[in-house]
C-alpha positions, 0 to 999 in steps of 0.5 A, a space after each residue: 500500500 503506498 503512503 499518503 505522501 507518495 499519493 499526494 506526489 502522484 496526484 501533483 504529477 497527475 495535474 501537471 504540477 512541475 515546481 513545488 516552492 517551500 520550507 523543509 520542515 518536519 512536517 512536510 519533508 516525507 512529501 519532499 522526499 515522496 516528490 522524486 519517486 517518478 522520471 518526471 517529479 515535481 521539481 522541488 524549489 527550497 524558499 526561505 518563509 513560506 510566504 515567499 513560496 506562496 509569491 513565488 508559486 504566482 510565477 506564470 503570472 509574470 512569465 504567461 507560462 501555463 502550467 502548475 505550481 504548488 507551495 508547501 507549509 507547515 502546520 501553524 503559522 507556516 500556513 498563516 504565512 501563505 495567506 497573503 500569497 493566496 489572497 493575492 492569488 485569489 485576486 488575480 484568480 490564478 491556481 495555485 496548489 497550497 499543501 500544509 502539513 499536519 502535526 503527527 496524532 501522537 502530540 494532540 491530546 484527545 480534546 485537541 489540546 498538546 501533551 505536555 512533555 514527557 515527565 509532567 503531569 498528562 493532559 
């Protein structure tokens, strides 16, 4: 069975994504290591704050280039970071692909809130 990263990096192939603009972070870095699986992957561009991937992700507006680009973010305020990326996006009504990734289950209590560290009291 295929992980979710791989089916999420086969569904960008499907749409034509060919750049993929983001941070390397914990939580988005088995989808960056998934995206070179094919002979054609998405090419995955390292960006330096997540709203610069989002701007940069705008790219065929500029260059009148079709084709998909993707940004990446992590959970939190790496996706908070993409949003004036994607409203100017909005506004220009250009497609751009947002993927953010997900804290791991083991760190969220069931009531939504974070466990503590290891050694203090449980949630």
């Amino acid at each position: 069975m295929a992980s979710v990263c791989a089916f999420i990096a086969a569904r960008l192939r499907a749409w034509d994504v060919d750049r993929v603009f983001g941070v390397p972070v914990r939580h988005i870095d088995p989808l960056v290591t998934a995206l070179p699986g094919e002979r054609t992957p998405p090419e995955f561009i390292h960006a330096r704050h997540e709203e610069s991937a989002a701007l940069m992700a705008l790219r065929p507006r500029q260059t009148h280039r079709t084709g998909g680009l993707c940004c990446l973010a992590s959970p939190g305020s790496g996706a908070l970071h993409l949003l004036s990326g994607l409203y100017d996006a909005a506004l220009d009504r250009q497609p751009v692909v947002a993927v953010v990734g997900r804290e791991p289950p083991s760190s969220v209590s069931t009531a939504g809130r974070r466990c503590p560290s290891p050694g203090a009291p449980p949630c």
